[in-house]
PDB file of the backbone (N, CA, C, O) and the ligand in Angstrom, with CONECT records:
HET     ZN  A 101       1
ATOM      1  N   UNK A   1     -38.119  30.082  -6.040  1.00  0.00           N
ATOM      2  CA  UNK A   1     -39.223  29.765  -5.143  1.00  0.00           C
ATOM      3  C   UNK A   1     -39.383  30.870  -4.100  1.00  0.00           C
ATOM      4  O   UNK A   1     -38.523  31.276  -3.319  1.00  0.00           O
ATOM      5  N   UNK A   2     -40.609  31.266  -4.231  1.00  0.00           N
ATOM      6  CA  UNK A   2     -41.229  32.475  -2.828  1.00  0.00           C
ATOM      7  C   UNK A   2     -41.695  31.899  -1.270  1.00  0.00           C
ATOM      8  O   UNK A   2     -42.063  32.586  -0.317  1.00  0.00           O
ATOM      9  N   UNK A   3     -41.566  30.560  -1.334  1.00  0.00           N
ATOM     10  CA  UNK A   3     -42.194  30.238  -0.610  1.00  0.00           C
ATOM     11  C   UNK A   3     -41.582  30.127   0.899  1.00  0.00           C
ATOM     12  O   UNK A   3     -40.692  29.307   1.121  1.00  0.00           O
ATOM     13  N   UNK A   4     -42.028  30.881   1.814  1.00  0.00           N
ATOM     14  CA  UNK A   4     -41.380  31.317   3.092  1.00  0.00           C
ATOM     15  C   UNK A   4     -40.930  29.712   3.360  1.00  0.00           C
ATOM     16  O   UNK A   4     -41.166  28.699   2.701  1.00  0.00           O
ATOM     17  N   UNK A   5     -40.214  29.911   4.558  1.00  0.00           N
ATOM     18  CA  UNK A   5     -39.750  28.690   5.373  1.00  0.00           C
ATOM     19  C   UNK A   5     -40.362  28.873   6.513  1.00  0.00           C
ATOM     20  O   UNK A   5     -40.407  29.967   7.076  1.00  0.00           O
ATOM     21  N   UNK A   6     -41.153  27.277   7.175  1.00  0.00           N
ATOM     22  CA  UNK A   6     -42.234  27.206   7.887  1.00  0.00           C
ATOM     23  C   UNK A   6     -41.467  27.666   9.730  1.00  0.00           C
ATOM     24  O   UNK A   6     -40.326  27.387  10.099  1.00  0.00           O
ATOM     25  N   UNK A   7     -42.242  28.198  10.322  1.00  0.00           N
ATOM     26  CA  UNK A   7     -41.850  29.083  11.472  1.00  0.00           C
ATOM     27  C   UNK A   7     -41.018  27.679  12.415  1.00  0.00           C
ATOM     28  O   UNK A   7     -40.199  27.942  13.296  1.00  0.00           O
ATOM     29  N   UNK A   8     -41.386  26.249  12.059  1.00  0.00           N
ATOM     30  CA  UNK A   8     -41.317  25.208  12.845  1.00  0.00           C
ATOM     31  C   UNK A   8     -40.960  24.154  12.385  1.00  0.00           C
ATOM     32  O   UNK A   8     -41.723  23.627  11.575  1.00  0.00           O
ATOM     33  N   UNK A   9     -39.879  23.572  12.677  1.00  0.00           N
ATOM     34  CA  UNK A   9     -39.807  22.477  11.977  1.00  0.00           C
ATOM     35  C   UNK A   9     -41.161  21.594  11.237  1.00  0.00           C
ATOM     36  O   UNK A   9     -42.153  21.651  11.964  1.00  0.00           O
ATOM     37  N   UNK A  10     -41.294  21.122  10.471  1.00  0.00           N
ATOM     38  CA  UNK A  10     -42.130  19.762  10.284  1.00  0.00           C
ATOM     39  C   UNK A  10     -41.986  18.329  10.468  1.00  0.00           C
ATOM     40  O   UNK A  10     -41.055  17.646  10.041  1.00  0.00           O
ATOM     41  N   UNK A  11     -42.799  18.005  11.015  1.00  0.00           N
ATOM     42  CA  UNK A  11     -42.651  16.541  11.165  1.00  0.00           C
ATOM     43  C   UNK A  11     -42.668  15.854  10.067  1.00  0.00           C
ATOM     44  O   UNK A  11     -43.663  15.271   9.636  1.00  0.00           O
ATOM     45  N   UNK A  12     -41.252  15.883   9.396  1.00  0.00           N
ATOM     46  CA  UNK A  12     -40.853  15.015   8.421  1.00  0.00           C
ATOM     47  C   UNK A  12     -39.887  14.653   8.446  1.00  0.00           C
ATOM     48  O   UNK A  12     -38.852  15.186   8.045  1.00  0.00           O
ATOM     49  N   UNK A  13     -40.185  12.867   9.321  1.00  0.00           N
ATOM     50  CA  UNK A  13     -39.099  12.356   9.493  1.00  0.00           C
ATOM     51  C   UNK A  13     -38.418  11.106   8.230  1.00  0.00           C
ATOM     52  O   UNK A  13     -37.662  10.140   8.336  1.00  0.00           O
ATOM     53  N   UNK A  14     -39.102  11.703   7.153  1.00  0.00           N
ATOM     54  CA  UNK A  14     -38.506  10.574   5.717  1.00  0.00           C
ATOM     55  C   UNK A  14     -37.900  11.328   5.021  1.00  0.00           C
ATOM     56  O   UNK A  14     -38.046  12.532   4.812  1.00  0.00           O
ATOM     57  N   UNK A  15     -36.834  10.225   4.458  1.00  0.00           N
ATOM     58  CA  UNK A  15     -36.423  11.326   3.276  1.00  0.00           C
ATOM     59  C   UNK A  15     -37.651  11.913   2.122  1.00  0.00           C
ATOM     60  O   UNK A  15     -38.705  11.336   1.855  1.00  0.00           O
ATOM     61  N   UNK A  16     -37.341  12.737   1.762  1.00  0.00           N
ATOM     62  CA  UNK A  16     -38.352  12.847   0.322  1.00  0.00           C
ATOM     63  C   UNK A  16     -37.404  12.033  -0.881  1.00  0.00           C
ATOM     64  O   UNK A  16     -38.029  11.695  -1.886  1.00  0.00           O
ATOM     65  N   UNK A  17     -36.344  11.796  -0.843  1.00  0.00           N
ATOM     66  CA  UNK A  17     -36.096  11.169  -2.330  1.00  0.00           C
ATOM     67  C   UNK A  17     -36.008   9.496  -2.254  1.00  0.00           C
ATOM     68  O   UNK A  17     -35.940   8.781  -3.254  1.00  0.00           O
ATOM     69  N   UNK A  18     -36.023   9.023  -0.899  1.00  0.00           N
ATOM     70  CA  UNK A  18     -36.074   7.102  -1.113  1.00  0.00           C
ATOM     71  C   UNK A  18     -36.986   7.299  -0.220  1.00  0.00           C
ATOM     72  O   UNK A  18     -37.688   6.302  -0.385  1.00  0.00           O
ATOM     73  N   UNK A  19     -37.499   7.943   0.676  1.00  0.00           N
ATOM     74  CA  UNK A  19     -38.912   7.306   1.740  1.00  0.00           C
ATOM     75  C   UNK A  19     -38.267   7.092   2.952  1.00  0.00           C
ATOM     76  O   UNK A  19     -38.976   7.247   3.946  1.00  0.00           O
ATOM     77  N   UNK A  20     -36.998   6.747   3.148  1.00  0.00           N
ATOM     78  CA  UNK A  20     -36.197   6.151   4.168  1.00  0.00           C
ATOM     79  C   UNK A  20     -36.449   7.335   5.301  1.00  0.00           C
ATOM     80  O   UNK A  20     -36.792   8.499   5.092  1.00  0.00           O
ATOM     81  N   UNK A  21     -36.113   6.534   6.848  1.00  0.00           N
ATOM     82  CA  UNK A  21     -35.786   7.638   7.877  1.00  0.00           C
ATOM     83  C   UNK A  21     -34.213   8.589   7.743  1.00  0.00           C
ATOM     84  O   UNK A  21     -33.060   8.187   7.589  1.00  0.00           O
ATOM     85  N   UNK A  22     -34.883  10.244   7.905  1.00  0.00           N
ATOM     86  CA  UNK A  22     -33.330  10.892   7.242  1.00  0.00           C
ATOM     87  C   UNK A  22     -32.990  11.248   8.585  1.00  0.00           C
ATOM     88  O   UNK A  22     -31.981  11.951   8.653  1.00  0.00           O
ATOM     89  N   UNK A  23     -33.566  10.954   9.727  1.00  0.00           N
ATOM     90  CA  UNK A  23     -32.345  11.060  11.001  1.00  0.00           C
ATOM     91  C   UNK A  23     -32.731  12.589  11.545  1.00  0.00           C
ATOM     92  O   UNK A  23     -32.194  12.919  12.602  1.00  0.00           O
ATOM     93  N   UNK A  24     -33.441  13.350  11.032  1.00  0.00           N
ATOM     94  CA  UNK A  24     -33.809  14.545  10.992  1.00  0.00           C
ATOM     95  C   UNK A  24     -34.017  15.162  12.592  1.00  0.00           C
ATOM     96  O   UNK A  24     -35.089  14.837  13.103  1.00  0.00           O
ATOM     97  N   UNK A  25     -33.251  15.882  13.299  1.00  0.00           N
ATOM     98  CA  UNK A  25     -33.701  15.821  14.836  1.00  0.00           C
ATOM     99  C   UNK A  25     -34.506  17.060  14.683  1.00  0.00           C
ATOM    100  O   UNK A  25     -35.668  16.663  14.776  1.00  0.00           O
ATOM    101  N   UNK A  26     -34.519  18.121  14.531  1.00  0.00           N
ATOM    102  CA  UNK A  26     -35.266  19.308  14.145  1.00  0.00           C
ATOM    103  C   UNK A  26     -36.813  18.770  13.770  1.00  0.00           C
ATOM    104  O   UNK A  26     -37.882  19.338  13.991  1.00  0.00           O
ATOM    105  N   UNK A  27     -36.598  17.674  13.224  1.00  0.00           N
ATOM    106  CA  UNK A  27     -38.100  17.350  12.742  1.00  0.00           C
ATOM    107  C   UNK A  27     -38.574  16.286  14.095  1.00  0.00           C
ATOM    108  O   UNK A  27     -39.745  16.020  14.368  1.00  0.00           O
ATOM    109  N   UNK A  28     -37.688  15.911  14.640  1.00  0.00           N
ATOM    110  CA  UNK A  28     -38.212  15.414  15.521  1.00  0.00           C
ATOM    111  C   UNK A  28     -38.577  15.892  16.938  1.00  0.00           C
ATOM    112  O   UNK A  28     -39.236  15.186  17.701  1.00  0.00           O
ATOM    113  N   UNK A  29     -38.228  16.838  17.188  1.00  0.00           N
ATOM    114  CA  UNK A  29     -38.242  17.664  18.139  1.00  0.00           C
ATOM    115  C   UNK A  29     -39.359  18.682  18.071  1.00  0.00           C
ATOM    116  O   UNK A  29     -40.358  18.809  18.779  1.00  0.00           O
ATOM    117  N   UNK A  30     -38.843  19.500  16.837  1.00  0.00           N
ATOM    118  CA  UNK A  30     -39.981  20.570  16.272  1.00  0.00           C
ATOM    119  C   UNK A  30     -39.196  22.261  16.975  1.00  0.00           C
ATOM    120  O   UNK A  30     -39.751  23.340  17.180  1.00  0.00           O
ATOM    121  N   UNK A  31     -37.675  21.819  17.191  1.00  0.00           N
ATOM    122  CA  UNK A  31     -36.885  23.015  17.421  1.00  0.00           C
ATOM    123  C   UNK A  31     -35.868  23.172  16.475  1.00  0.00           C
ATOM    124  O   UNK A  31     -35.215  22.157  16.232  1.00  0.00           O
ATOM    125  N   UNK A  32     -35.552  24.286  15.834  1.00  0.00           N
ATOM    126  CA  UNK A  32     -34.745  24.670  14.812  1.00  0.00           C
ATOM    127  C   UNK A  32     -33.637  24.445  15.573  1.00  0.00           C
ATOM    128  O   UNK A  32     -32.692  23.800  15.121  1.00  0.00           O
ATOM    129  N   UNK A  33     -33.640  24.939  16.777  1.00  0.00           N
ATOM    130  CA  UNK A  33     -32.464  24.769  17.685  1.00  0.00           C
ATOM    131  C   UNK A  33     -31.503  23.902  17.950  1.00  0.00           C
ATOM    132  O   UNK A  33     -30.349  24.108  18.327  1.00  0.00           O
ATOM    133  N   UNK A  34     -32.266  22.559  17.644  1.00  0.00           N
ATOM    134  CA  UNK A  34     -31.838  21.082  18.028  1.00  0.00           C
ATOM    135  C   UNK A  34     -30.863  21.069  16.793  1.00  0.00           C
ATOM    136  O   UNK A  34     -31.159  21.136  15.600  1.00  0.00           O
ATOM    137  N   UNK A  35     -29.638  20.967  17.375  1.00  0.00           N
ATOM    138  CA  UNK A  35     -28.623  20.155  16.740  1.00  0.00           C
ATOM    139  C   UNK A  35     -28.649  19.344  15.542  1.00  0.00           C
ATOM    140  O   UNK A  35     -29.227  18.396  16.073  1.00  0.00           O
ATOM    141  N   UNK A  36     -28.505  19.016  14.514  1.00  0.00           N
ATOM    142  CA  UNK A  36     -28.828  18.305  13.182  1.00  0.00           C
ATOM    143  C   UNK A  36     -26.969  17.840  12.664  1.00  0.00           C
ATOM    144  O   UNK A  36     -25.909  18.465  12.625  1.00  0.00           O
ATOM    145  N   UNK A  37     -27.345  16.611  12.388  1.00  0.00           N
ATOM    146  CA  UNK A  37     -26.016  16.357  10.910  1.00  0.00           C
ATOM    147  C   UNK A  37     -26.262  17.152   9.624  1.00  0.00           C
ATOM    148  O   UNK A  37     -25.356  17.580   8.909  1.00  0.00           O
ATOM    149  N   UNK A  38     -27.059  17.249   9.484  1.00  0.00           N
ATOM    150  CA  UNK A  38     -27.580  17.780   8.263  1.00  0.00           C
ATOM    151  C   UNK A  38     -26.606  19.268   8.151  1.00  0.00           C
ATOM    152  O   UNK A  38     -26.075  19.605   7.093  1.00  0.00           O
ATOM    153  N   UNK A  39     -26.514  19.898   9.171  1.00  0.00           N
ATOM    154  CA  UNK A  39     -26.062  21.608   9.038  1.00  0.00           C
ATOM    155  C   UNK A  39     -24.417  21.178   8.966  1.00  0.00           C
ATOM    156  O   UNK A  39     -23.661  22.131   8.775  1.00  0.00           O
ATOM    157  N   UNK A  40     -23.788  19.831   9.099  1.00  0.00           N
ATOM    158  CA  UNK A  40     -22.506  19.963   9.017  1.00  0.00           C
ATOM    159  C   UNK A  40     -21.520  19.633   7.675  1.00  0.00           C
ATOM    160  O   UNK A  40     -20.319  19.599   7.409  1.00  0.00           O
ATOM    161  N   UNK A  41     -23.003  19.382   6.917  1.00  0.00           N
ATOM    162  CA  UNK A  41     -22.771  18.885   5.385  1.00  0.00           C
ATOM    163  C   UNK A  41     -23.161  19.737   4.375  1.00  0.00           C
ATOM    164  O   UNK A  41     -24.026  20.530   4.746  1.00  0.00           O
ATOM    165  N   UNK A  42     -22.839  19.840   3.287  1.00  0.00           N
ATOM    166  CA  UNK A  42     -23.187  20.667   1.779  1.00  0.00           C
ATOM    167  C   UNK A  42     -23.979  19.681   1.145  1.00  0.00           C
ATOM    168  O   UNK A  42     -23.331  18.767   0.635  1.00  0.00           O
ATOM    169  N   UNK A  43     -25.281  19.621   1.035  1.00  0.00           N
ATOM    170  CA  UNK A  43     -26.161  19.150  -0.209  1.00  0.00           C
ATOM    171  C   UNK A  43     -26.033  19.940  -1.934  1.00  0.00           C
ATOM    172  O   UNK A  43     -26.495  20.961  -2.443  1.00  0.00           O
ATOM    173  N   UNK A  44     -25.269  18.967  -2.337  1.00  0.00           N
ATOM    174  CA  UNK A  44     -25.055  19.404  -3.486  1.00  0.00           C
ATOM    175  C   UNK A  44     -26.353  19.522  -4.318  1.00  0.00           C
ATOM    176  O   UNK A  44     -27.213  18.659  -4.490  1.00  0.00           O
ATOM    177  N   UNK A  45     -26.288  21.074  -4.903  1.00  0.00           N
ATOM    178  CA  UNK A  45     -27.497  21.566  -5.801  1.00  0.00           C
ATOM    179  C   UNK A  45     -28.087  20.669  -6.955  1.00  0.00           C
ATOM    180  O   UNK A  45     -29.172  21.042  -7.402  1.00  0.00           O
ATOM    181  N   UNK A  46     -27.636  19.768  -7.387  1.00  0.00           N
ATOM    182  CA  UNK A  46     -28.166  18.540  -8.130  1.00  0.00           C
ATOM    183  C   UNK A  46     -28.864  17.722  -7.346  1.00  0.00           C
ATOM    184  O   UNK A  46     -29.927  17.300  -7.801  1.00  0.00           O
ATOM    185  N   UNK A  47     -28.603  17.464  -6.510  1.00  0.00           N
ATOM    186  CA  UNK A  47     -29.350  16.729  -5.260  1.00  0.00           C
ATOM    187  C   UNK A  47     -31.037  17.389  -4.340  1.00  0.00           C
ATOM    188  O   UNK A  47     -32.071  16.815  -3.999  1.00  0.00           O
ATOM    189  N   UNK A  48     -30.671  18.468  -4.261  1.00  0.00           N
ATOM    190  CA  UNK A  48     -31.820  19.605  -3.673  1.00  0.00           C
ATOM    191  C   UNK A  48     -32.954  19.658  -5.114  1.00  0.00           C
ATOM    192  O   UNK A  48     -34.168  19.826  -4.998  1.00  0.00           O
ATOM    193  N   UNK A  49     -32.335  19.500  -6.235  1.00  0.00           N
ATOM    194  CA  UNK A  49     -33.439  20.009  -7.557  1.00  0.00           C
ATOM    195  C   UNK A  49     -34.023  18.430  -7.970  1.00  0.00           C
ATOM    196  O   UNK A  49     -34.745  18.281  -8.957  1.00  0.00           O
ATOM    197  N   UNK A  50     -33.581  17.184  -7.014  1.00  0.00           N
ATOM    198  CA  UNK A  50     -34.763  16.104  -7.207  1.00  0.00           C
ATOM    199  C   UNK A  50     -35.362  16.282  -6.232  1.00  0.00           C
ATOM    200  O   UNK A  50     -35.928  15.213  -5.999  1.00  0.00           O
ATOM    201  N   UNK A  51     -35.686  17.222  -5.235  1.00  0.00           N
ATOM    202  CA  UNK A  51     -36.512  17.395  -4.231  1.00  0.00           C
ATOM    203  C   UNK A  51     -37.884  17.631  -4.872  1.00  0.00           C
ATOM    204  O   UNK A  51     -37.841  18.208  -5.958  1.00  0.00           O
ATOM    205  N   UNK A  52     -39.152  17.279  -4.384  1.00  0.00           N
ATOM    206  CA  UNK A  52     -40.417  17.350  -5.271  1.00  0.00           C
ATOM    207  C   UNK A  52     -40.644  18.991  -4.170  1.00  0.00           C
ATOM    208  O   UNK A  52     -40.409  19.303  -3.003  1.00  0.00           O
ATOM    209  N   UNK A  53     -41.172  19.601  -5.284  1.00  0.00           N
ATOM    210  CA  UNK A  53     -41.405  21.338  -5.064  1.00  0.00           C
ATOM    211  C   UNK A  53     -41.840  21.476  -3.655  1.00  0.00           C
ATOM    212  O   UNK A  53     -41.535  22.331  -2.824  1.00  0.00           O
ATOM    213  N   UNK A  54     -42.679  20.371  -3.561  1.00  0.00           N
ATOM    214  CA  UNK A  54     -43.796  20.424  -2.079  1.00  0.00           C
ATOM    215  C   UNK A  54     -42.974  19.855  -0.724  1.00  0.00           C
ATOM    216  O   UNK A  54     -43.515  19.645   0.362  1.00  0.00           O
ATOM    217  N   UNK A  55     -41.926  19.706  -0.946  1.00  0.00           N
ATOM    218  CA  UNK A  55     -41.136  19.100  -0.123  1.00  0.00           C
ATOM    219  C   UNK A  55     -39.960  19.608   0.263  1.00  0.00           C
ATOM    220  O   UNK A  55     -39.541  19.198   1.345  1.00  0.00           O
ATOM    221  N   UNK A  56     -38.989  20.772  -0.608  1.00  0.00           N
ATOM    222  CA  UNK A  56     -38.327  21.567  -1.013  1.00  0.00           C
ATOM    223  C   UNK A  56     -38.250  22.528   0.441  1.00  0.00           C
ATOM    224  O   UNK A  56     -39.218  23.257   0.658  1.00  0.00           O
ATOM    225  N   UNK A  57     -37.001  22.524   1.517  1.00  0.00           N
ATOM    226  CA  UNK A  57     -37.223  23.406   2.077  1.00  0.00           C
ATOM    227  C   UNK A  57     -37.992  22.728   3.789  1.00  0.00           C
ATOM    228  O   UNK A  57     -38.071  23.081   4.966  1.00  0.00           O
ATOM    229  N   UNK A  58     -38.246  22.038   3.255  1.00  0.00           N
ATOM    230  CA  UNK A  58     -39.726  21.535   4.644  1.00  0.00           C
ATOM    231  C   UNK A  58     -39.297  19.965   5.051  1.00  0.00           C
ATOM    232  O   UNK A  58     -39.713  19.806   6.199  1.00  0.00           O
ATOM    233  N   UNK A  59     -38.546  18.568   4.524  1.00  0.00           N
ATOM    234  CA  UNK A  59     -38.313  17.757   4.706  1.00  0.00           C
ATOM    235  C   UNK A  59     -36.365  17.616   4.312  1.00  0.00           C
ATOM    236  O   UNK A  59     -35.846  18.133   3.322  1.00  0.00           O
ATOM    237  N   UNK A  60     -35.840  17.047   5.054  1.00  0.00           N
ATOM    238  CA  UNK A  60     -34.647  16.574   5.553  1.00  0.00           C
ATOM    239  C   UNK A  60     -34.819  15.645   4.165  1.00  0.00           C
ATOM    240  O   UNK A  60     -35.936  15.212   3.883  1.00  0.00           O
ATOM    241  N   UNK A  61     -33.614  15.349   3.277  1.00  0.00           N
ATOM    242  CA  UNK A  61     -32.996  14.537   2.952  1.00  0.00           C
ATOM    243  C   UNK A  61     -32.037  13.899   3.381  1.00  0.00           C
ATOM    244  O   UNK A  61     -30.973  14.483   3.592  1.00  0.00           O
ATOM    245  N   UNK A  62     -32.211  12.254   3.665  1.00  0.00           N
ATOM    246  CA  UNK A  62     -31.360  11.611   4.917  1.00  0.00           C
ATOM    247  C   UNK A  62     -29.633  11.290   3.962  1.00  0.00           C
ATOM    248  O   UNK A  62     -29.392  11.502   2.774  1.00  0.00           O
ATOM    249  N   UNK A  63     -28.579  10.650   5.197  1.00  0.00           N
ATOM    250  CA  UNK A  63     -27.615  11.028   4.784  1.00  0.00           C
ATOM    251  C   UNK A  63     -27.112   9.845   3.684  1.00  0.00           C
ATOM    252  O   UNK A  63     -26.171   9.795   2.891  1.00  0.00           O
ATOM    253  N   UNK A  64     -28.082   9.024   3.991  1.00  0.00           N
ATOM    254  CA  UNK A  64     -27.711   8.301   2.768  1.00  0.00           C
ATOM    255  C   UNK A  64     -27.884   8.775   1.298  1.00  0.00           C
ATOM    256  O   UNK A  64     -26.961   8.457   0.548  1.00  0.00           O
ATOM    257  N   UNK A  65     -28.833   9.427   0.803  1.00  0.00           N
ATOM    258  CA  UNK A  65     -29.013  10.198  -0.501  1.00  0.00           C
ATOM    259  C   UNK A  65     -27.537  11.365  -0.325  1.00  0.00           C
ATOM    260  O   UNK A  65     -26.574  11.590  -1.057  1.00  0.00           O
ATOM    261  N   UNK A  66     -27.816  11.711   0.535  1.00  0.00           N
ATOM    262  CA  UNK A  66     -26.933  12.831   0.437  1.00  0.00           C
ATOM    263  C   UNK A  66     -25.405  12.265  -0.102  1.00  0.00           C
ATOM    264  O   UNK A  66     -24.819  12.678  -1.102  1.00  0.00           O
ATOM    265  N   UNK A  67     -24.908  11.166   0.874  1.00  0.00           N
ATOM    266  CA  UNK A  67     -23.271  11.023   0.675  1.00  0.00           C
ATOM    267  C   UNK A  67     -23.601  10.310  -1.117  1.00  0.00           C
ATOM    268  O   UNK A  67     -22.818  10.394  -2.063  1.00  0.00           O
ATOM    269  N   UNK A  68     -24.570   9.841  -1.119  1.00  0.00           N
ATOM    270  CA  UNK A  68     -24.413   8.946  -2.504  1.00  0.00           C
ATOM    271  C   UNK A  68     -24.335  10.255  -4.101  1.00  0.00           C
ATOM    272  O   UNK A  68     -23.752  10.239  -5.185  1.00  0.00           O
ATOM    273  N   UNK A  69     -25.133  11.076  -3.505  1.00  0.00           N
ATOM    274  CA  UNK A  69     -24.716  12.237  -4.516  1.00  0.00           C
ATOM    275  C   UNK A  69     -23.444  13.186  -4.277  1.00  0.00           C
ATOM    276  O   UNK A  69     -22.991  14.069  -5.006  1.00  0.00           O
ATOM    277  N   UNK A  70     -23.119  12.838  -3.335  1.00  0.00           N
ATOM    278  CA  UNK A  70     -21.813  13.123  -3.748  1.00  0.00           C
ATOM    279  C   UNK A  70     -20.365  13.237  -4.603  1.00  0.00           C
ATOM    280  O   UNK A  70     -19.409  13.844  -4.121  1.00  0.00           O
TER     281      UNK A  70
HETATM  282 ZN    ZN A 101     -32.809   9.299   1.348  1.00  0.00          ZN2+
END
């Protein structure tokens, strides 16, 4: 994928793979800066490739998908 990463967070506060809230503070804020759970975990690459293309990169998968693919 070529597709840059957006200058700003997005306001996407669902997961993309159940819909659920993924807790996302970056998305809630709209600062890369802001602190996240997300950066203290490994999303395993089986997990990132059910991401839908358009979503890939731009929306938080919350930590429930995450620990369950584990
Ligand atoms: Zn989820």
């Amino acid at each position: 994928m070529n597709t840059a990463p957006p200058a700003r967070p997005l306001p996407e506060m669902r997961c993309p793979l159940c819909g659920g809230p993924n807790g996302c503070l970056p998305a809630a804020t709209g600062r890369f800066d802001t602190p996240c759970w997300c950066r203290d975990i490994a999303f395993p690459a089986s997990l990132l490739a059910q991401v839908p293309a358009d979503k890939a990169g731009r929306a938080c998968v919350c930590a429930k998908c995450a620990q369950s693919a584990a």
